[in-house]
N, C-alpha and C positions, 0 to 999 in steps of 0.2 A: 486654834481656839476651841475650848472645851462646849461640845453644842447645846449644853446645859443654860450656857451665859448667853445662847442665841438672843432670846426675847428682852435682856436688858441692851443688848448693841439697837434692836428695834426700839427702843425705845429712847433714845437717844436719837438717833436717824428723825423718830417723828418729833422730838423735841425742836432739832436743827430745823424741819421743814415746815411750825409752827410758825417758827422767827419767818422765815420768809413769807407766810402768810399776810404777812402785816405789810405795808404800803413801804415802810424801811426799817430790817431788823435791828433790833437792839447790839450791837458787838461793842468792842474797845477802841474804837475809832474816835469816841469822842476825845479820848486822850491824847491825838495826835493835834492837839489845838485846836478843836473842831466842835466845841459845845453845842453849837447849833445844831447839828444833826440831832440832837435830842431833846433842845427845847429850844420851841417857835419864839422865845421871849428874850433870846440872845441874838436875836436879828440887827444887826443896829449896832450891838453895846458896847462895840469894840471903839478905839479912836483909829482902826483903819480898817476898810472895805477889804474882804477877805474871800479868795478863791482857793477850794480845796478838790484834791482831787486824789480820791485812795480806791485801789486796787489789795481786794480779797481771796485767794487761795486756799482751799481747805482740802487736805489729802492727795498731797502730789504722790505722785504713781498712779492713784485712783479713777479708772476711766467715768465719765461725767461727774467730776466730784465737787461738791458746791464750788461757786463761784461768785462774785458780789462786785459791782466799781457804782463809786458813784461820784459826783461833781455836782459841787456846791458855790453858791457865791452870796453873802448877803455883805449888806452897808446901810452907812448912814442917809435919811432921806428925811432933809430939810434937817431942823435942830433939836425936833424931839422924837421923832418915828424912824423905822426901821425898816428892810424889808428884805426878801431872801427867796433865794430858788434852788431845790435841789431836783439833779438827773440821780434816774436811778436802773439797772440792769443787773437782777438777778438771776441764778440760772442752779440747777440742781435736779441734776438726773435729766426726768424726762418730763421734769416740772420749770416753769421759765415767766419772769415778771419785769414788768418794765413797768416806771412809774415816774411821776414827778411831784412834787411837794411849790405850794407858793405861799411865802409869810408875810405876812405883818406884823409887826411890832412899834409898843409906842413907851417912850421911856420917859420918864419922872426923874427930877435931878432933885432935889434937897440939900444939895453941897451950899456953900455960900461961893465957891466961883466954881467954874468948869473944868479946873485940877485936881481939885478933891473930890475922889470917888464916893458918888450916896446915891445908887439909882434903882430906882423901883422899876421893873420892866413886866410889860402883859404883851403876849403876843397867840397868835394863833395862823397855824399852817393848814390848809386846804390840799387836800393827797388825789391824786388820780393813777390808778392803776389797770394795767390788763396784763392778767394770770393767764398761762398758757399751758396747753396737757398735752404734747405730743405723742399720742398711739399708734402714729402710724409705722412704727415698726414693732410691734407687741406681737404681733404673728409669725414676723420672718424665726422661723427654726421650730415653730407652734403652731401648727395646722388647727387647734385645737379651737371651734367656735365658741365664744363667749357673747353673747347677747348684751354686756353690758360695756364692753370695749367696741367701738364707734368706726375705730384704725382711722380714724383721722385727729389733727392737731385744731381742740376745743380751748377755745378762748372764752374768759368773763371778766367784762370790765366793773370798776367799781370806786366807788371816792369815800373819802373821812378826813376827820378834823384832827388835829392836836390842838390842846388849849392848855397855855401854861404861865407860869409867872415865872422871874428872877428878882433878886437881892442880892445887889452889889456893895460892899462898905469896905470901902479901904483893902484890905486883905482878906478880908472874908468874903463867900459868895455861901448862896444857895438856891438849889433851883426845884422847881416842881410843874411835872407835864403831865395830864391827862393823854396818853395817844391812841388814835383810834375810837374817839370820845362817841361816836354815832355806833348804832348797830347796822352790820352792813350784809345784805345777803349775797350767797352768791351760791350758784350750782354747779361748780365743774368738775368734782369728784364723785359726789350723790347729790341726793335731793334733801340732806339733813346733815349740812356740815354748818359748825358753829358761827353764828352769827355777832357773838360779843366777843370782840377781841381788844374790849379795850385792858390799856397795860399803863400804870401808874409809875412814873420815875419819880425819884429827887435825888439831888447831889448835893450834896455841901462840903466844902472845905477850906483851908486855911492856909498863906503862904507865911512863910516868918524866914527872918535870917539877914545874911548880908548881901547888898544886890550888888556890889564887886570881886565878892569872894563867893562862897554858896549859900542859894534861895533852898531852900525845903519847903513841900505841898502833899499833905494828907491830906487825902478825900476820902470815901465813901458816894455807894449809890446804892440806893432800895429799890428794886421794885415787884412790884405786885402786877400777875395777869388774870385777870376776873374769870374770863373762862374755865381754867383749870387749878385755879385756886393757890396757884404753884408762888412763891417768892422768893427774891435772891437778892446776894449782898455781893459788892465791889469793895474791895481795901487796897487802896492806893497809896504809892508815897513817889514822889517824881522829884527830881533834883536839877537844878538851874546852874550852871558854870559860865559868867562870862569873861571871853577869850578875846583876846587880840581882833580878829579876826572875824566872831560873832559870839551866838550863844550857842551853848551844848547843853543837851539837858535828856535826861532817862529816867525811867526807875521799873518798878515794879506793880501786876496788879494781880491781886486773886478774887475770885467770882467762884461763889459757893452757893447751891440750892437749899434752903433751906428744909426742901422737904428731899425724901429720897424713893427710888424704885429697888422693889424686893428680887432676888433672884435665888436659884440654887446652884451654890461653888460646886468645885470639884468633890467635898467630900459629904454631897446628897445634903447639906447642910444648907438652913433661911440665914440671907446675907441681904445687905441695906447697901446700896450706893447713893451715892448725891452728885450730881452733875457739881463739878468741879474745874477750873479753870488756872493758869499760871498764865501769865504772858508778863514777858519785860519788854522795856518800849526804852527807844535810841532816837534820838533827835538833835538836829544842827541849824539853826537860824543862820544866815548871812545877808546883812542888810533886810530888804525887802522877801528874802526867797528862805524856803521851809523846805523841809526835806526827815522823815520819817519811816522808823520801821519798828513792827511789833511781831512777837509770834506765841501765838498763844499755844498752850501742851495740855492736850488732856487727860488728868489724872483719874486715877480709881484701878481695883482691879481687873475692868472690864473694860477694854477699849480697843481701836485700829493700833495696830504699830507705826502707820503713817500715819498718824492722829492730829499733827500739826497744822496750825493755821496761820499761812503767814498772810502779811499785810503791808503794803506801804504805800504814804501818802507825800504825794508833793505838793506846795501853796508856796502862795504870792499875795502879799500884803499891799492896797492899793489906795491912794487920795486918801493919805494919810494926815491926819492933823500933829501939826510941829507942836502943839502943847499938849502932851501926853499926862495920864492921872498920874498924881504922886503916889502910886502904890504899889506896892508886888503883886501887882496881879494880873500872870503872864497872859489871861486870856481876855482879857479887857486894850492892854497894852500893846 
């Protein structure tokens, strides 16, 4: 690696370990039929109670190299509210977070019966976390005293909100989440690290097609994180096949920074990258049981060779209601 592009790979590295700053990072997991992970207001909205549970790898060969699982379950509670829990265990380097998320949600039907999909949803999740900084090995090989390493493993606990709304109609959805809505402090690197972490999503998208030959689903997601003023775009398109047997369904997603970080190439020359993403995502329903795998590659001319990120989630569909919405719309149904 030419040590010119040094300071764009760090920048990237602090990008990655921004996301974990937050109670549960933003990644592509929601595409593994897992909307809730990113908005409190899909608690509920399904017609069945839904357990997820995905496992994250980023840079195999990489010794301590990010790592993420988490497990989810929300459902219906009572005829119009929702409610939901997610576990969380992150880990990167010699930085490490463990958290939990608890939802509510409360839904609005407008349909004229309970087949036809029309629902307004508002929900909001309450986060608890504790950030961990292990030092205590910063010296072995490093005699060298640093007054501001501790050499012991510093803990800070901390809580925040998501607050967000959904619109469900028929084939169409769209969602919008406030996360991290409080300002939260916390001191475990300095005594001046950023307080506002809140991060702005929406998704919307559209199913169409035929639901015994193939469904087609373009989405999109924006979002914005207030702190670093930073924004980025999700272009999705995901495909539905039902089989004999169950549903198969994939497709593809690219995640592009709207804004970019400067560096100098090989030939002493100003160059611009943008955090850039691919991942194709593979998926098989059978009956009540899910099963998922995505791996995201990242692009640009500055990056690990083991750059990859893979991912997969397994789930179980549960106390299901036998009169499902008349719609395509695989994350409702």
């Amino acid at each position: 690696m030419n040590f010119k592009n040094l300071y764009l790979i760090v920048f990237l590295l602090v990008a990655e370990l921004g996301f974990s700053q937050e109670v549960l990072p933003v990644y592509s997991d929601y595409l593994s039929d897992n909307y809730y992970l990113l908005h409190p207001s899909m608690a509920g909205a399904a017609s069945c109670a839904k357990v997820r549970l995905t496992a994250r790898q980023q840079w195999f060969g990489q010794e301590d190299a990010p790592a993420l699982q988490t497990l989810s379950f929300n459902g219906r509670v009572g005829e119009r509210s929702g409610a939901g829990i997610i576990v969380m265990n992150d880990k990167n380097g010699y930085h490490s977070q463990k958290g939990a998320k608890l939802t509510y949600a409360h839904h609005l039907l407008f349909s004229r019966d309970e087949i036809d999909l029309n629902q307004l949803s508002f929900g909001m999740s309450v986060g608890f976390a504790q950030s961990s900084l292990d030092e205590s090995t910063f010296y072995v090989g490093n005699p060298t005293f640093d007054p501001s390493i501790a050499g012991i493993e510093q803990r800070a606990n901390y809580f925040n909100v998501d607050i967000g709304a959904s619109y469900n109609y028929l084939d169409f959805y769209i969602h919008g989440t406030v996360k991290n809505a409080l300002s939260s402090e916390r001191k475990l690197y300095t005594d001046r690290e950023p307080v506002d972490l809140k991060r702005v999503v929406f998704n919307t998208g559209y199913t169409f097609g035929d639901s015994e030959t193939i469904m087609w689903e373009p989405s999109i997601m924006f979002q914005y994180v207030s702190q670093t003023k930073e924004s980025l775009m999700d272009f999705n398109v995901k495909v539905y096949k039902e089989l004999d047997m169950g549903k198969l369904w994939g497709g593809i997603s690219y995640r592009r920074s709207l804004d970019g970080s400067q560096y100098i190439n090989g030939n002493n020359a100003i160059a611009t990258q943008k955090l850039q993403y691919i991942t194709p995502i593979l998926g098989f329903n059978y009956k009540s049981y899910m099963i998922a795998y995505t791996y995201s590659s990242l692009l640009g001319n500055v990056k690990f060779d083991t750059g990859g990120f893979h991912q997969i989630t397994l789930g179980i569909n549960l106390f299901c209601n036998p009169d499902k919405y008349h719609c395509n719309c695989p994350a409702v149904n």
